[in-house]
N, C-alpha and C positions, 0 to 999 in steps of 0.2 A: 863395228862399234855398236853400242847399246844404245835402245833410246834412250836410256838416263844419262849416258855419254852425250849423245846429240842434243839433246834438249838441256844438258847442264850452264844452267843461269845463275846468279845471283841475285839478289834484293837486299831491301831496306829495315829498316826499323825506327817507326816512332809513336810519341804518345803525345798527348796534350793536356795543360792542366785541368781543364773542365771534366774529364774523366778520368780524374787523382790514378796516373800513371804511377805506375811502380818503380822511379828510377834506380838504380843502385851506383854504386862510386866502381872504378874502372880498377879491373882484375889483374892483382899481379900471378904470372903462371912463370913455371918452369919448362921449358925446352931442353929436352937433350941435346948436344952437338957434340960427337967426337969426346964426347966420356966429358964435356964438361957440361954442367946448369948453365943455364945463359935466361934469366927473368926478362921477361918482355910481358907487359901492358896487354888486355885483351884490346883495347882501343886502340892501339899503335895501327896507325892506317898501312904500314908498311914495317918489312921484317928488319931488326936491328942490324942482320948480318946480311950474306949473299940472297940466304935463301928466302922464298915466297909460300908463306904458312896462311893455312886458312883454318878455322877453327869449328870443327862439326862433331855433335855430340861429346861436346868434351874432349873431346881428340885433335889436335894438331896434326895438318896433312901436307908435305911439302909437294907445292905444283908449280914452281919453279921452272920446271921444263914444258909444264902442259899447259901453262897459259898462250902461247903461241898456238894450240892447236882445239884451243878452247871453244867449241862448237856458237857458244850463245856471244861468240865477239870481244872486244878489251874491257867489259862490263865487269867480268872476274876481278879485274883489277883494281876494282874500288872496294873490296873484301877482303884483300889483303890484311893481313893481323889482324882478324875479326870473327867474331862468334856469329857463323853465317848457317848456324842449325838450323833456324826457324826457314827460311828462303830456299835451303837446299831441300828440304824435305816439301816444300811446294812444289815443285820441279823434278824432283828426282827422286827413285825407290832407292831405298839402301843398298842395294847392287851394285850401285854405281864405284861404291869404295872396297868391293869384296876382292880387288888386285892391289891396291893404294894398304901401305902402313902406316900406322898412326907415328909421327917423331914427339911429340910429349903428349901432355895433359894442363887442361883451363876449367876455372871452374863454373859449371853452368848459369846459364838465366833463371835467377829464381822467380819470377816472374810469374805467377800463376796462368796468363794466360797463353805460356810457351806448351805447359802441358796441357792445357784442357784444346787448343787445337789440334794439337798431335793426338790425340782421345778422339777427336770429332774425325779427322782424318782417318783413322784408323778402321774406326766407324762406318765410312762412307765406305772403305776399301771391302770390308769384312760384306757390307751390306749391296754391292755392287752398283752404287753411286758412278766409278770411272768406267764401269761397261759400257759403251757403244751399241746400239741401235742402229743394224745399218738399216733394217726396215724404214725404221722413221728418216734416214740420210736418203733412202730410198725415193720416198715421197716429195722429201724437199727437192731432190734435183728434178725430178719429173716435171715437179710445178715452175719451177725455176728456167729450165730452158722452154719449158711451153712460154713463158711469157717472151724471152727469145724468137720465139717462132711467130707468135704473136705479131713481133716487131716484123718481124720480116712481112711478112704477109699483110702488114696495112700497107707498108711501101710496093710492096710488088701489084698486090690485086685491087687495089682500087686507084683512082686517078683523083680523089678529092683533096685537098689541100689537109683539109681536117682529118680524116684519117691517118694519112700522114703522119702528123703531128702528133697524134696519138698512140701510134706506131716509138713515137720519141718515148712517152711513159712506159710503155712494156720495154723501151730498151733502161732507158735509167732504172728501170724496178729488177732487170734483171742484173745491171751492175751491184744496184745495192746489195740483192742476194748474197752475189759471187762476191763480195767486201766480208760478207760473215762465210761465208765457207771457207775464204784464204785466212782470216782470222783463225777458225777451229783445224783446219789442219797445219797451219805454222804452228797451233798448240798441241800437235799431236794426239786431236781428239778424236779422230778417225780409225787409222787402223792402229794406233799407237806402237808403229814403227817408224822410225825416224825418215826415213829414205824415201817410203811412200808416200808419206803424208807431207813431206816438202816436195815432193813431185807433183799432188794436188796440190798442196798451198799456191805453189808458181803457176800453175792449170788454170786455177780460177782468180790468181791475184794478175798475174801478166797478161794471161793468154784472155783473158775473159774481161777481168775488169780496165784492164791497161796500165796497174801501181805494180810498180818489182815488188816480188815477194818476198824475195834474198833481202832485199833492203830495208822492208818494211818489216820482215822478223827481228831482224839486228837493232833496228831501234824499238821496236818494242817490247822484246825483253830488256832493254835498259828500262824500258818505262815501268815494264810491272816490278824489276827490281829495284831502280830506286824512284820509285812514285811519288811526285809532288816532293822533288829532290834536287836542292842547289846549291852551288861551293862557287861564294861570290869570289873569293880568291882565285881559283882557275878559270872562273866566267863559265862553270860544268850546270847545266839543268837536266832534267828528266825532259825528253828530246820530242815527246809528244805533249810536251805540258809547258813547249816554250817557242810564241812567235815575234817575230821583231817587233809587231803593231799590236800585240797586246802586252799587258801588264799586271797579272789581275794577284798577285801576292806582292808583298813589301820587298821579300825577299829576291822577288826576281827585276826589282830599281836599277841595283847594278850593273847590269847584265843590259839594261839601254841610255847609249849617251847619246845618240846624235840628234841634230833638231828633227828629222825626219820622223824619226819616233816618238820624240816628246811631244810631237802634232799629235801623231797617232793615236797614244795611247790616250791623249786629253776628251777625244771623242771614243774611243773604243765600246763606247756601251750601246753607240747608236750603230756603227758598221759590223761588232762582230755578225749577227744574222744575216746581214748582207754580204760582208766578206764570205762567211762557209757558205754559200746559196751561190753563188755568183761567181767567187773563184776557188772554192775546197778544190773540188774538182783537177782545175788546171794546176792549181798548186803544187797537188801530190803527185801529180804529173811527173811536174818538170823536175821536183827533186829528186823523185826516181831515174830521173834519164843523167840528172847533173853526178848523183851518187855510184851508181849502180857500174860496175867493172865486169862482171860475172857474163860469161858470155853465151852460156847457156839463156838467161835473163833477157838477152839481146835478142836471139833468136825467139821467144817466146813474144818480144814485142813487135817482133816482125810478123807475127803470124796475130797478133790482136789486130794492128792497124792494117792490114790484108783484107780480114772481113770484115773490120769496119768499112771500109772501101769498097768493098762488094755489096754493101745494104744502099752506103749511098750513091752507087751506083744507079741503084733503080729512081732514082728520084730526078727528076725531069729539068732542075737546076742547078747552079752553083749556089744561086741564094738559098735555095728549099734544102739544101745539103747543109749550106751555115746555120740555119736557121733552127733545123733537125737537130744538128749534132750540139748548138747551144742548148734547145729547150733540153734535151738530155742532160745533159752535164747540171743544168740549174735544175731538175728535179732532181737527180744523183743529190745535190747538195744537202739534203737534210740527212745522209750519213754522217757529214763534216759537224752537223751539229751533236750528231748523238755523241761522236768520239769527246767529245770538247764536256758536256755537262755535266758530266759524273764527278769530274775533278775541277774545275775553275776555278771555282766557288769553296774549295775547302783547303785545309788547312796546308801550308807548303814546311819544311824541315832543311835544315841543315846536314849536310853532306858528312862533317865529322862527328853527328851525333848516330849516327844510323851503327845499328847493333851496339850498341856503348849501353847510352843511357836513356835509350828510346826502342820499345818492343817491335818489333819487325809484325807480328799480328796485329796486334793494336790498329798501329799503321796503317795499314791495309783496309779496314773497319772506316775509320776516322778520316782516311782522303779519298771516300768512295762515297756516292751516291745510288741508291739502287731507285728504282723508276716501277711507281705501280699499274698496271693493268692486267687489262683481263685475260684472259687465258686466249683470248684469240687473235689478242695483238703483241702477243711472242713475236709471231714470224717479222712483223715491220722493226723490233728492237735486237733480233738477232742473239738473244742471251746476252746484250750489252744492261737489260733491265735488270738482270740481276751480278750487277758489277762489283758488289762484294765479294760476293760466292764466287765469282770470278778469279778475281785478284788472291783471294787464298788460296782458293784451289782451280787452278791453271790448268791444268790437264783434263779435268770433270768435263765431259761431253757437258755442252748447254741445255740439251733436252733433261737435262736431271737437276736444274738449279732450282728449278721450283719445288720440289719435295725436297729440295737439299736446305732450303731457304728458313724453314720454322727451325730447324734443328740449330743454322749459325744461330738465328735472332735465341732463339736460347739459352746457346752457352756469351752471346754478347751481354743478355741478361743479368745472369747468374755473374759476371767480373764487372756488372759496372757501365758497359762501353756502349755511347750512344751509337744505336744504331739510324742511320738517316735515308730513310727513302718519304718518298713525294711522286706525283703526280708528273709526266713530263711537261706539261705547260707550267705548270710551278719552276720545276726545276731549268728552265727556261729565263725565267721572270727572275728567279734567285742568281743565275750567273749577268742578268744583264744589272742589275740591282748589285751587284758584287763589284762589277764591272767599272760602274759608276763612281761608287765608293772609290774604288783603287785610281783612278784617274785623278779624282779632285786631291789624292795623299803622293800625286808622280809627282817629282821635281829631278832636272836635272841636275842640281844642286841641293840635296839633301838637308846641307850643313845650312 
């Protein structure tokens, strides 16, 4: 199977009024079936007859039988009877459909900025923007498990409390690493072969950080696909953009009824920093072990909590082993914030607008944050700083989003499209300020 097999995902589309989106009214197309026309709606969430049509470059592609073996999960299935050009061309080269024949024809997104991405894309391809650096992958892992060894070595050669303890920082800073390394090769930024780079993904996501990797890919290509994305009707959200105790779009009310939560989310603006600090952590834990079937996944977590056991081994108690593996986890915790601030705070869409009447690039722009500094505090944000350039383009090794980054802000320009970056203590201060807002507008009774 191809990487564009492996890695084929789907995503979203939307726009919002402040940056006079392009809507257009919903496409009637022709399908052939069996020598007859059969009109069907490009919005139709699902195909009028047996078959399962998805709509790329104009071209209708029945995958009917390949949704079952759909590498990116039942996420395909929210793309059904849909113009999913812009999302597949994020994810996947055009190779992917060189065995697949097209059954009709729909007529495209006029949308100006369907082509000035696919231009900028093009662009980056031409100009070697998805190349790989393993030199510079080189350097990171070096620095990366020294900090590892680090850890080991306050616990083993010294006998001071405080060492120790500090021993906990180079362990939580090498978790944090291993969270952007399972990130960039569950995105196939690595060797951009599928099979390899899910074998590092799970290396550094299970084996090293202790979050299933299998399981944290699957939900996070729903995420980049449909980003800041809810269907109050099925109770369906974008799965890293939705926790029981928070609340921070109008649109995700419905989605909490019980008093449990309407506690929660009433203060949410004072616990989110303490919730990600104190339990991100064990959270992504235990949903990984509640989720995760894959028994490969199983094995790898046998072998994380092995050598965790063997570091706190060397430490002279059971308290200093609690105490150890807590301060870890709470400095680990300002990963839990990075993943959260990009998106909290921005605009959330409707599930049956996506690809219709709402740009799937745009989108991507508009529910993302990017985060400024300087060139030497990359390594602490992982390529999460530059989480636009992310979100379009998926696959872009992270070491290249900073010269890739004048070039979006450019063509965001030239169509109109706020682009929103900020400082991360800002962008901090704007989801807790958001946070607030959304709290004092919860009711569990709406009406």
């Amino acid at each position: 199977m191809t990487l564009q097999e492996q890695e084929m995902s789907s995503s979203t589309s939307a726009e919002v009024a402040d940056n006079k989106p392009r809507s257009r009214s919903q496409r009637t197309i022709s399908v052939g079936e069996n020598n007859n026309q059969v009109n069907r709606k490009a919005s139709t969430h699902q195909d009028q007859g047996e078959r399962k049509l998805i709509g790329i470059d104009g071209k209708w592609y029945d995958i009917t039988t390949f949704i079952p073996h759909h590498p990116g999960g039942d996420i395909i299935k929210h793309f059904i009877g849909r113009d999913a050009t812009a999302v597949f061309h994020s994810f996947h080269e055009r190779d992917v459909l060189k065995h697949r024949k097209p059954v009709g024809d729909f007529e495209l997104d006029e949308d100006p900025a369907t082509e000035a991405f696919r231009q900028l894309q093009k662009f980056f391809i031409e100009n070697g923007y998805f190349e790989t650096s393993m030199l510079w992958y080189a350097g990171k892992f070096a620095i990366t498990f020294c900090l590892l060894a680090l850890s080991f070595l306050c616990v083993i050669a010294s006998e001071k409390w405080y060492v120790h303890y500090l021993g906990a920082f180079f362990l939580a800073s090498f978790w944090h690493q291993c969270g952007f390394f399972m990130h960039d090769f569950m995105h196939t930024q690595g060797f951009h072969k599928a099979k390899i780079d899910r074998w590092l993904g799970t290396f550094f996501g299970t084996v090293c950080l202790g979050v299933s990797g299998s399981w944290w890919r699957e939900e996070h290509f729903s995420h980049h696909a449909l980003t800041n994305t809810v269907n109050p009707e099925t109770k369906w959200s974008d799965p890293q953009a939705h926790e029981a105790i928070f609340a921070q779009n109008e649109r995700l009310f419905p989605l909490h009824n019980s008093l449990f939560e309407y506690y929660a989310i009433k203060v949410q603006h004072i616990t989110f920093l303490p919730t990600c600090i104190l339990f991100g952590r064990v959270a992504i834990i235990l949903d990984s072990f509640r989720e995760e079937k894959n028994v490969r996944e199983w094995v790898a977590f046998v072998i994380h909590w092995t050598w965790i056991c063997l570091l706190l081994s060397f430490l002279p108690s059971w308290y200093e082993c609690l105490v150890f593996y807590s301060m870890a986890a709470i400095f680990e915790g300002v990963l839990h914030i990075q993943l959260l601030i990009s998106h909290y705070c921005k605009p959330f869409y409707l599930e049956n607008d996506i690809c219709t009447t709402q740009n799937w690039y745009r989108m991507q722009v508009i529910s993302n944050i990017n985060i400024v500094n300087p060139v030497w505090m990359d390594w602490f944000h992982g390529g999460l700083n530059f989480h636009i350039e992310h979100h379009l383009f998926p696959l872009m090794p992270r070491h290249n989003y900073r010269k890739a980054n004048k070039h979006v802000k450019h063509v965001c320009k030239e169509l109109g499209i706020t682009f929103d970056e900020c400082t991360w203590s800002e962008a901090v201060i704007r989801t807790i300020q958001h946070l607030k807002k959304m709290s004092t507008h919860f009711s569990l009774n709406p009406n």
